[in-house]
N, CA, C and O atoms as a GROMACS GRO file, in nm:
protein
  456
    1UNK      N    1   1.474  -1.842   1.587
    1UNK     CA    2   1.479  -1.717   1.513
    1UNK      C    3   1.476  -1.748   1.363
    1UNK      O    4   1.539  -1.840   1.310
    2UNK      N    5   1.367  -1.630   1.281
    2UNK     CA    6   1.420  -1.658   1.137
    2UNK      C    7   1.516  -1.641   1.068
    2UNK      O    8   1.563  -1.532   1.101
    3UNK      N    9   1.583  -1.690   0.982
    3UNK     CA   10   1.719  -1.650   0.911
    3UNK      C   11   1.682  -1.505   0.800
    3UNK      O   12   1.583  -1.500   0.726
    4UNK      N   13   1.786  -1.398   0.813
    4UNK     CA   14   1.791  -1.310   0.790
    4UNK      C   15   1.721  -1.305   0.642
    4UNK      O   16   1.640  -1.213   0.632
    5UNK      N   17   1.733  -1.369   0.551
    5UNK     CA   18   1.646  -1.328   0.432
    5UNK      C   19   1.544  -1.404   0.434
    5UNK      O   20   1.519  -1.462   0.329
    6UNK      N   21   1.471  -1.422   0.531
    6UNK     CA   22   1.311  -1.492   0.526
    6UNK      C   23   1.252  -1.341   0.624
    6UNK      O   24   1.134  -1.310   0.614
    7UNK      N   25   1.329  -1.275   0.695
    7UNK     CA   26   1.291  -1.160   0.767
    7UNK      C   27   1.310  -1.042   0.630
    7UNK      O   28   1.211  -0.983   0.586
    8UNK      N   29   1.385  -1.029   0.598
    8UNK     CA   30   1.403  -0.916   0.472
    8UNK      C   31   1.288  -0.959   0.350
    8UNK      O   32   1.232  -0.866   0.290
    9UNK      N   33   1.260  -1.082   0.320
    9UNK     CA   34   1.149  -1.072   0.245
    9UNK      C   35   1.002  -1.034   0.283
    9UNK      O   36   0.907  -0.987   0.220
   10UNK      N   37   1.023  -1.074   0.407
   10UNK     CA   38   0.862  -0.997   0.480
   10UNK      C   39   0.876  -0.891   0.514
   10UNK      O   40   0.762  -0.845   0.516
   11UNK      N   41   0.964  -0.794   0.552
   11UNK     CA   42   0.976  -0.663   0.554
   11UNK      C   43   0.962  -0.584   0.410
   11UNK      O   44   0.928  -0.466   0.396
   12UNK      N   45   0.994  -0.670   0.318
   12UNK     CA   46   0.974  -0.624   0.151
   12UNK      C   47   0.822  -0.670   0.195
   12UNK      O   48   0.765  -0.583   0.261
   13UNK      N   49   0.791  -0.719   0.186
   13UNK     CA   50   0.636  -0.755   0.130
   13UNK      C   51   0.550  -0.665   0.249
   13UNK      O   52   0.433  -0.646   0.215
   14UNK      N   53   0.583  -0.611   0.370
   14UNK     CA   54   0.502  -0.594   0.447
   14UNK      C   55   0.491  -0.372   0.407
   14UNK      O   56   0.398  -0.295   0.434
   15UNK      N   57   0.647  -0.336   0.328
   15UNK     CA   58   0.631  -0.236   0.271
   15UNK      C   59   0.568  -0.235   0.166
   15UNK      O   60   0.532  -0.121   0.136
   16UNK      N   61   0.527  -0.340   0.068
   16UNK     CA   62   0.450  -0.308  -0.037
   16UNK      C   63   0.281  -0.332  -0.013
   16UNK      O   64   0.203  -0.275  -0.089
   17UNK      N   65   0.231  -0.414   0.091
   17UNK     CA   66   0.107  -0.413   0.111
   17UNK      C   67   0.036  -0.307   0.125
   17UNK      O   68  -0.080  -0.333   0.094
   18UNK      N   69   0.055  -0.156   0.170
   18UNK     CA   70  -0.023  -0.106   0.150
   18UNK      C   71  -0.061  -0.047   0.016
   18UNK      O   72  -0.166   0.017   0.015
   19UNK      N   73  -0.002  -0.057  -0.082
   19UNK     CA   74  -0.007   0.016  -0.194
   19UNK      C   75  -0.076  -0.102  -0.329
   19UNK      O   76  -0.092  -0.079  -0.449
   20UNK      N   77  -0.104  -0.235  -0.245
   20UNK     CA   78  -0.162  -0.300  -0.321
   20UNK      C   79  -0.266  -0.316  -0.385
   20UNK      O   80  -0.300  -0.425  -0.432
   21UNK      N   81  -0.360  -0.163  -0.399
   21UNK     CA   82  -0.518  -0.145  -0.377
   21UNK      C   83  -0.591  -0.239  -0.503
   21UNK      O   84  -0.698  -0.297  -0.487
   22UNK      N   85  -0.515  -0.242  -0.621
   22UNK     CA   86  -0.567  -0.378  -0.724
   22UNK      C   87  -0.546  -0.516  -0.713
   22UNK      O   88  -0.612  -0.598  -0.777
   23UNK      N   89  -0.428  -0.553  -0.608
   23UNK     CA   90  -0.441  -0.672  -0.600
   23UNK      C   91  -0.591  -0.722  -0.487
   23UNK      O   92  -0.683  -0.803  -0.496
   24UNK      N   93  -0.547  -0.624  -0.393
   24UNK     CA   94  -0.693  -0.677  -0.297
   24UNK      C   95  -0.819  -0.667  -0.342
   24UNK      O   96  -0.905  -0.732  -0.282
   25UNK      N   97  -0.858  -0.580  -0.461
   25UNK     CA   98  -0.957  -0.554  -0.535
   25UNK      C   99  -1.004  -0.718  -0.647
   25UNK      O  100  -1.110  -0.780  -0.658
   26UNK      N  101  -0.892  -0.735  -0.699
   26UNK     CA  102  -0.890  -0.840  -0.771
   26UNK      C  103  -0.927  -0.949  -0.674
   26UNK      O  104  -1.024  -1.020  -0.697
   27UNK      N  105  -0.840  -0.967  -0.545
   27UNK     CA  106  -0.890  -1.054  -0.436
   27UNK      C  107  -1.026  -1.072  -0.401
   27UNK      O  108  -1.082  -1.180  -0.382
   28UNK      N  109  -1.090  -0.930  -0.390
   28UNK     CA  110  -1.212  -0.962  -0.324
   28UNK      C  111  -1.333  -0.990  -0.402
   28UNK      O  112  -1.446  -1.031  -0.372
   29UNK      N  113  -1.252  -0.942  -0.557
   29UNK     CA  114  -1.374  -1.016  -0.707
   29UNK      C  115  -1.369  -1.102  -0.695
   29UNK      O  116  -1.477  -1.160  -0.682
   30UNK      N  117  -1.247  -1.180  -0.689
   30UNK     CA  118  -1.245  -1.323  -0.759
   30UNK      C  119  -1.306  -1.387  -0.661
   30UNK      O  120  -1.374  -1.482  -0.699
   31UNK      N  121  -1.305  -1.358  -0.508
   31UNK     CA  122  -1.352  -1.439  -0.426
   31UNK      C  123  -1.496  -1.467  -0.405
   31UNK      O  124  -1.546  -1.580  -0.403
   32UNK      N  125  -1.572  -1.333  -0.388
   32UNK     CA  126  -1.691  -1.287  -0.442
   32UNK      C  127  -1.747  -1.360  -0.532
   32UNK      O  128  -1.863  -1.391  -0.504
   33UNK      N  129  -1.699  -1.406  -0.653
   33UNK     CA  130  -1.715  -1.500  -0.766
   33UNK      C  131  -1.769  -1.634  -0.744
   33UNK      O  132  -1.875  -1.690  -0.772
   34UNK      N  133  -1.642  -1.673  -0.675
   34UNK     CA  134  -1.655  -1.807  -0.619
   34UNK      C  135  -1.746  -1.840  -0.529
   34UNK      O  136  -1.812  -1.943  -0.547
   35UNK      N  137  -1.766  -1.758  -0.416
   35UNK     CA  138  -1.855  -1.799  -0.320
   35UNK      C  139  -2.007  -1.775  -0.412
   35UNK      O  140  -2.073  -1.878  -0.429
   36UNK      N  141  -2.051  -1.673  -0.457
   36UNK     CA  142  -2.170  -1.690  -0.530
   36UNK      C  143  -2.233  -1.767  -0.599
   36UNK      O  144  -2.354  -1.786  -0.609
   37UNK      N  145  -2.072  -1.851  -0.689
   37UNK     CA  146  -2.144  -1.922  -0.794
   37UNK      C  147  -2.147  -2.050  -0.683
   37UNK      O  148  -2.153  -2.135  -0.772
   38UNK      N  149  -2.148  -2.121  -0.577
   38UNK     CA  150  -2.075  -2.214  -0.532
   38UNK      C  151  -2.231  -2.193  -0.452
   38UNK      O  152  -2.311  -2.286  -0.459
   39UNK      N  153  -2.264  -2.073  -0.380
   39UNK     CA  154  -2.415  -2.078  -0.298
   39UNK      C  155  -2.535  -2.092  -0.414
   39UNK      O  156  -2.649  -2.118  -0.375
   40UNK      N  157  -2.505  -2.072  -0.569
   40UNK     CA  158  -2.602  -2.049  -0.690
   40UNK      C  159  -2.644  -2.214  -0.665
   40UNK      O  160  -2.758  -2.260  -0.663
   41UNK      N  161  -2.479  -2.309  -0.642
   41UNK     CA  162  -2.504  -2.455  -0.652
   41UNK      C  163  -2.524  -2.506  -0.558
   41UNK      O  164  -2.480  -2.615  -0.523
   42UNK      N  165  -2.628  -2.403  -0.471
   42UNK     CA  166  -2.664  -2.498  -0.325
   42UNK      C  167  -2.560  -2.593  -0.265
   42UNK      O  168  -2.589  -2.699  -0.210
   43UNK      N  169  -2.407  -2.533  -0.285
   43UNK     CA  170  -2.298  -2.613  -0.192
   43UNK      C  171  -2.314  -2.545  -0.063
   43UNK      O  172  -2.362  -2.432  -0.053
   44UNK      N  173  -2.263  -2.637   0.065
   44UNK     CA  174  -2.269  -2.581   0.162
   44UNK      C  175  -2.135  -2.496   0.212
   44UNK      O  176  -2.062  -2.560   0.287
   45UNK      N  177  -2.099  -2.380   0.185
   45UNK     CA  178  -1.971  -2.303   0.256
   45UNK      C  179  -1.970  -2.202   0.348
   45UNK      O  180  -2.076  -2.142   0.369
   46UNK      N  181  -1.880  -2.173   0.403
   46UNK     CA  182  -1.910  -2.101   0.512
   46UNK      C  183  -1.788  -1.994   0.519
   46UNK      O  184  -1.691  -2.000   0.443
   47UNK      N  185  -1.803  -1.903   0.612
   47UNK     CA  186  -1.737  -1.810   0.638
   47UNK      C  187  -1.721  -1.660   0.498
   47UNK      O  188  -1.796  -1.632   0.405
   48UNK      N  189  -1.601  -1.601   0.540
   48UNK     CA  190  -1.645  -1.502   0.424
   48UNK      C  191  -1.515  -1.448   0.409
   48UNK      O  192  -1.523  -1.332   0.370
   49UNK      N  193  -1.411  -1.484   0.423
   49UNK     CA  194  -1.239  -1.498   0.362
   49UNK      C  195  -1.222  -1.596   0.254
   49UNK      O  196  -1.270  -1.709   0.246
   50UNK      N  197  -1.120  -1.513   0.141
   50UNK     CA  198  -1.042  -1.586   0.089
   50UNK      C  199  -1.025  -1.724   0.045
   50UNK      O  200  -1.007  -1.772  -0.066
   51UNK      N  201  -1.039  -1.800   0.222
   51UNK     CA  202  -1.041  -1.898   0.215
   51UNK      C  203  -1.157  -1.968   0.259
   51UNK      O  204  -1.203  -1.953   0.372
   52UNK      N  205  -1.216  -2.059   0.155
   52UNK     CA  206  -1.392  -2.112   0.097
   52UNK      C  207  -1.378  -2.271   0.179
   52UNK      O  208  -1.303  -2.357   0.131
   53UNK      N  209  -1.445  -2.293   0.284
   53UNK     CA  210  -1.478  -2.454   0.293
   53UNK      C  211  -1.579  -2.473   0.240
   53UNK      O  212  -1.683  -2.427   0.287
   54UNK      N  213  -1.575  -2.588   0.063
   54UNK     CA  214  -1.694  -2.635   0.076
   54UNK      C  215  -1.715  -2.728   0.173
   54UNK      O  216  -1.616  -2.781   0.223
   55UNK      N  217  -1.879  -2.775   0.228
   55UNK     CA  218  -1.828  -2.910   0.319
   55UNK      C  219  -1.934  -3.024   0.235
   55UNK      O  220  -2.004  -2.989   0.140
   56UNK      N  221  -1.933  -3.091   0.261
   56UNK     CA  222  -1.982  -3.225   0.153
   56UNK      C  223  -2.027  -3.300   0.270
   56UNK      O  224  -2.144  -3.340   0.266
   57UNK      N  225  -1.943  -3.330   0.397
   57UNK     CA  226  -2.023  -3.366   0.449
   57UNK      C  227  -1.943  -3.542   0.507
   57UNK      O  228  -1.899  -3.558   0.620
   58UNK      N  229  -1.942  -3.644   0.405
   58UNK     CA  230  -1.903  -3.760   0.385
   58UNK      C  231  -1.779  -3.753   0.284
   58UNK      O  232  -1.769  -3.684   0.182
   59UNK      N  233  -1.700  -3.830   0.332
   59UNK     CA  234  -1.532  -3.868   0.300
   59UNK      C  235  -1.530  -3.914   0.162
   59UNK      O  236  -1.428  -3.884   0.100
   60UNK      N  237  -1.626  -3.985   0.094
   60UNK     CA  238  -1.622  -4.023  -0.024
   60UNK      C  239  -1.650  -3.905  -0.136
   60UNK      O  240  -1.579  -3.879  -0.233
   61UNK      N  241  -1.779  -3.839  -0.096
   61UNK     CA  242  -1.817  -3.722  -0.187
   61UNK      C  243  -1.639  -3.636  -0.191
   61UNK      O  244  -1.559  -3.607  -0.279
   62UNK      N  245  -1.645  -3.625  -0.056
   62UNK     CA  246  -1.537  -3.478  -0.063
   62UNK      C  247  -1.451  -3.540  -0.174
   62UNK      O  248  -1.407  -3.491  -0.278
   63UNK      N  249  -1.438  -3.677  -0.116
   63UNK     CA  250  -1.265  -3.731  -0.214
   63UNK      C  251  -1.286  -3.745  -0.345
   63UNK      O  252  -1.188  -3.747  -0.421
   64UNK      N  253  -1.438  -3.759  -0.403
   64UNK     CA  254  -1.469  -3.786  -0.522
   64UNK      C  255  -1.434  -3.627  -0.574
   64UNK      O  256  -1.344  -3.617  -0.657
   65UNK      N  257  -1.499  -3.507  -0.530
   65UNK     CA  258  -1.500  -3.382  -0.599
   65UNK      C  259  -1.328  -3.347  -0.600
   65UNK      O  260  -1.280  -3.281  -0.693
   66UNK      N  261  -1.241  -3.399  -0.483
   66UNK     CA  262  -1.124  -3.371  -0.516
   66UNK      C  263  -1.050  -3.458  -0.583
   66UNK      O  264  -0.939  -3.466  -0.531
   67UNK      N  265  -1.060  -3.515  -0.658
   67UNK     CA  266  -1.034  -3.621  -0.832
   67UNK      C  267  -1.096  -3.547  -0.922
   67UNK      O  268  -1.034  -3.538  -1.028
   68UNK      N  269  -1.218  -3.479  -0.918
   68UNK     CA  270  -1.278  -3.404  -1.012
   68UNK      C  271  -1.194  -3.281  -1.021
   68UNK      O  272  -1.163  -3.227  -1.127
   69UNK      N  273  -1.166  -3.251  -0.930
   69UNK     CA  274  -1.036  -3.099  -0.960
   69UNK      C  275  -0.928  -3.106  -1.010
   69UNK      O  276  -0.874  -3.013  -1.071
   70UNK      N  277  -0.862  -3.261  -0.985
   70UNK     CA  278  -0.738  -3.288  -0.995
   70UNK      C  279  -0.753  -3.318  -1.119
   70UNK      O  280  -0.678  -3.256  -1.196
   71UNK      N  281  -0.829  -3.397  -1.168
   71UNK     CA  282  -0.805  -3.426  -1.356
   71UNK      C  283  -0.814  -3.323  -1.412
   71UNK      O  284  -0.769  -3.336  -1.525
   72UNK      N  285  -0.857  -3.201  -1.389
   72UNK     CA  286  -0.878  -3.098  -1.450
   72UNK      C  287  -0.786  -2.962  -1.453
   72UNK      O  288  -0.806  -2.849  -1.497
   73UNK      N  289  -0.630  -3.049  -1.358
   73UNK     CA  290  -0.564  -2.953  -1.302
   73UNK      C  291  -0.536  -2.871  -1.191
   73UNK      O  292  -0.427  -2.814  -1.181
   74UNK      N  293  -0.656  -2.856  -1.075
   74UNK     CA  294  -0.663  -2.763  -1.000
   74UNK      C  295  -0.616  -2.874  -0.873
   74UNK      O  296  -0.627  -2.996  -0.878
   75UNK      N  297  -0.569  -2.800  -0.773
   75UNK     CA  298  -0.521  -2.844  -0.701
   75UNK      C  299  -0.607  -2.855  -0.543
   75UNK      O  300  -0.529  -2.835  -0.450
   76UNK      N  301  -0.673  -2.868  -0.522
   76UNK     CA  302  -0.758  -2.868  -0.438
   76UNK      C  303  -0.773  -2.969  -0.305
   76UNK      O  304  -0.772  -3.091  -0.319
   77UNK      N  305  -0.786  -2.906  -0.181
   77UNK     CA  306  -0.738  -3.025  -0.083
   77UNK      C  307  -0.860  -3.050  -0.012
   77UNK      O  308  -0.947  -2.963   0.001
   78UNK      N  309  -0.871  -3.199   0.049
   78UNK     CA  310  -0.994  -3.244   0.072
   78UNK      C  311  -0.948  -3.272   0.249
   78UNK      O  312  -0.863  -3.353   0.285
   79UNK      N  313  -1.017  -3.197   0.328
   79UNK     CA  314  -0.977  -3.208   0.489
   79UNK      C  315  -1.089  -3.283   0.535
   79UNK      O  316  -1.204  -3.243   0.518
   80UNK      N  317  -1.053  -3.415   0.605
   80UNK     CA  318  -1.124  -3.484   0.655
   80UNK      C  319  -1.098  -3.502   0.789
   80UNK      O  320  -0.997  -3.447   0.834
   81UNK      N  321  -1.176  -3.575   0.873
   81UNK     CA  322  -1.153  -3.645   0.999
   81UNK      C  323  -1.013  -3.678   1.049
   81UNK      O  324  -0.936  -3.721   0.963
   82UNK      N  325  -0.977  -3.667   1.148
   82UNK     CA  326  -1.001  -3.581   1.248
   82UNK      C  327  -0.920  -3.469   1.244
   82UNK      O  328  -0.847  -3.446   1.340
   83UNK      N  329  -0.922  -3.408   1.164
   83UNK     CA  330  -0.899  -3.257   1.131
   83UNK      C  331  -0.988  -3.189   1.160
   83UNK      O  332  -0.983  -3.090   1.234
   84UNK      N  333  -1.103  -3.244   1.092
   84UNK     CA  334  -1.224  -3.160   1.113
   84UNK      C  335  -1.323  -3.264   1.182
   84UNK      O  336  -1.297  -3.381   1.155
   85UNK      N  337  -1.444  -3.240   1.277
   85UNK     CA  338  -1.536  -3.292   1.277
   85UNK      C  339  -1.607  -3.394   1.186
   85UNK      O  340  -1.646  -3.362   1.074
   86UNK      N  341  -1.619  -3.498   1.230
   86UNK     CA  342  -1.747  -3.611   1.155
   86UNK      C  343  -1.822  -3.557   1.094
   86UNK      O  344  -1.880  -3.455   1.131
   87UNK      N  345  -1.839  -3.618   0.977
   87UNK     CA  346  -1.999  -3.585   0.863
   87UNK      C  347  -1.944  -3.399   0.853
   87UNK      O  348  -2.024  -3.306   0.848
   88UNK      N  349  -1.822  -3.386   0.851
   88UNK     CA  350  -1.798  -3.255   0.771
   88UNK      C  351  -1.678  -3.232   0.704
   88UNK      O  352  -1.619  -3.124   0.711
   89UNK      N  353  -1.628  -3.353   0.622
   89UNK     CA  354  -1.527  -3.327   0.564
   89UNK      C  355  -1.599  -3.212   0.432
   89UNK      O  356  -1.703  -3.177   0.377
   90UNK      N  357  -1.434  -3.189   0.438
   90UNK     CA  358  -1.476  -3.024   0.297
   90UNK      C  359  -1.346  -3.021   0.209
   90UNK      O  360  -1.250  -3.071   0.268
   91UNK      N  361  -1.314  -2.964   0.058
   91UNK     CA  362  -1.238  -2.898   0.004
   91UNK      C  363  -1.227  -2.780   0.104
   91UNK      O  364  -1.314  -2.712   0.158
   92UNK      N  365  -1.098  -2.776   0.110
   92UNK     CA  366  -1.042  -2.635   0.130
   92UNK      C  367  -0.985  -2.541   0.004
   92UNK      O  368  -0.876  -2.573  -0.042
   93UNK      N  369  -1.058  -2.420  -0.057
   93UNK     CA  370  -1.006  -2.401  -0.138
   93UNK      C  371  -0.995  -2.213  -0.115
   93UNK      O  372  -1.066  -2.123  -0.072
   94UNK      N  373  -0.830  -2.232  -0.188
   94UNK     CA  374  -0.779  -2.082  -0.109
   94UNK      C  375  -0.764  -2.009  -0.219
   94UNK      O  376  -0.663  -2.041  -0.282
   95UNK      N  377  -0.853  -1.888  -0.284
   95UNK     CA  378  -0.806  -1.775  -0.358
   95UNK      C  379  -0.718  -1.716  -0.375
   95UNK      O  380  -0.780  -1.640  -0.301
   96UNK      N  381  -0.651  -1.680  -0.392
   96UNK     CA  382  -0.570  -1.530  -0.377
   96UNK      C  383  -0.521  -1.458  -0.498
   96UNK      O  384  -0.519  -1.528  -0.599
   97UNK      N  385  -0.483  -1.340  -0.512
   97UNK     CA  386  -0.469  -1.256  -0.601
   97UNK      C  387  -0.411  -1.290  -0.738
   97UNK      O  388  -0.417  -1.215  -0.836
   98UNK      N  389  -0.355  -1.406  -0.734
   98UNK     CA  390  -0.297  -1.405  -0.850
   98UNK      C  391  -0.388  -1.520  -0.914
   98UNK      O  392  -0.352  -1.543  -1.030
   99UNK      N  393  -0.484  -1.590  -0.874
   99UNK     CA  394  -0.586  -1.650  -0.950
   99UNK      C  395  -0.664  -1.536  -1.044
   99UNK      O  396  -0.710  -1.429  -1.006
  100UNK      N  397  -0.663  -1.596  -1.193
  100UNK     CA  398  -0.742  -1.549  -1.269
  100UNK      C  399  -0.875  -1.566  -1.288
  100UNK      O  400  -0.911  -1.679  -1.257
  101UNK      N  401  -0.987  -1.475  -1.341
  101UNK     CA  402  -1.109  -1.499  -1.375
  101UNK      C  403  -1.109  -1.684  -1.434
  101UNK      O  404  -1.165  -1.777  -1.377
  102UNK      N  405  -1.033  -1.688  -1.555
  102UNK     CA  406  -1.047  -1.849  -1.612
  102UNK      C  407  -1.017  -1.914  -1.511
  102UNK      O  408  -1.117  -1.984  -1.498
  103UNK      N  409  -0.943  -1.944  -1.423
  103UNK     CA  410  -0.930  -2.026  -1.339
  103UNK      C  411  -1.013  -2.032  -1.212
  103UNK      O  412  -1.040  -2.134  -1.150
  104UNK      N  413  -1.050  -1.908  -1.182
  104UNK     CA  414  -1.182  -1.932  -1.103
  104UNK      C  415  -1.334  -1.997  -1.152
  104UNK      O  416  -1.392  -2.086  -1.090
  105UNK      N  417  -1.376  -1.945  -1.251
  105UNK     CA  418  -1.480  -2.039  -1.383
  105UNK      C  419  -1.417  -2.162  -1.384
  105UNK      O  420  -1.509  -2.242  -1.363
  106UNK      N  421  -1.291  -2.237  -1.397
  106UNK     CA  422  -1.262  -2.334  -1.426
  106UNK      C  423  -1.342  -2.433  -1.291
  106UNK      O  424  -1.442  -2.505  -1.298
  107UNK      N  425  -1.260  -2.403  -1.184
  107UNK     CA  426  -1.285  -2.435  -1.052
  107UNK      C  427  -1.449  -2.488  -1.058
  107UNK      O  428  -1.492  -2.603  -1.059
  108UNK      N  429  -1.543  -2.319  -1.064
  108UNK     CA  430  -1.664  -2.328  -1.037
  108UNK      C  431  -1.719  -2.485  -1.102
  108UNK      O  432  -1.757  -2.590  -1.050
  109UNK      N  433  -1.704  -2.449  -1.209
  109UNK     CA  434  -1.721  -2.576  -1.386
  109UNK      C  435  -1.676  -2.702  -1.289
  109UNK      O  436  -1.772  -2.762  -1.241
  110UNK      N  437  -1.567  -2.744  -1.259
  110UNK     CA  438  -1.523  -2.868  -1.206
  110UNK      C  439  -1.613  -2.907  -1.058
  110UNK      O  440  -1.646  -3.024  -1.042
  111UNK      N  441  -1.638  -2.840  -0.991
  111UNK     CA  442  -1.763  -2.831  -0.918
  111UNK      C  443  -1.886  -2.853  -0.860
  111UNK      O  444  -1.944  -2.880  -0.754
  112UNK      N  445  -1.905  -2.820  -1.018
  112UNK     CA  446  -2.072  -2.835  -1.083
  112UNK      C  447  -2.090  -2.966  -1.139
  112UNK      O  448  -2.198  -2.991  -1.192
  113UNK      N  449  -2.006  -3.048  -1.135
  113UNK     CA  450  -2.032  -3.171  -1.177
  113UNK      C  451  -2.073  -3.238  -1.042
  113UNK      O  452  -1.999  -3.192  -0.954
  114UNK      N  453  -2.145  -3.311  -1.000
  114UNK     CA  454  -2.160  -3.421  -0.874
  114UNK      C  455  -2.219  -3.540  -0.923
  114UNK      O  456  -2.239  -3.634  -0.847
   0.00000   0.00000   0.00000
């Protein structure tokens, strides 16, 4: 069972979700953002939540682009074998509402380098 204030904070949060109509708005820009500029750079990602796999493909690329995030601040996680399938390791990288426009550009920018 959960302990009583890990249940009272999701009952807070599960009364304020519906009234969140700018945060999910902001959610579905910023995400929108990302996936566009990310298909502009012929990366390969998939799906259409929140949450973006690029996949790279090989363990070195992925791990190289996730050093490229990390010097730059962003925190970005690189899922490899056997998590995932051979020849498809990827960044996992997760949006959510409280990411800003600059920090999504930042992301894209760190990225775009290969």
């Amino acid at each position: 069972a959960l302990p009583t204030p890990i249940i009272a904070v999701n009952l807070s949060a599960m009364d304020r979700i519906p009234s969140m109509h700018q945060e999910r708005h902001h959610l579905h820009t910023m995400t929108r953002k990302l996936r566009t500029a990310l298909q502009s750079q012929n990366l390969n990602i998939r799906g259409s939540s929140p949450i973006v796999p690029i996949i790279y493909g090989d363990n070195a690329t992925t791990l190289t682009q996730q050093a490229r995030c990390e010097m730059v601040g962003l925190n970005i996680v690189a899922i490899r074998p056997p998590t995932v399938p051979e020849n498809e390791s990827r960044l996992r990288v997760v949006v959510t509402a409280a990411h800003t426009e600059s920090q999504v550009q930042q992301l894209i920018e760190a990225l775009a380098c290969k």
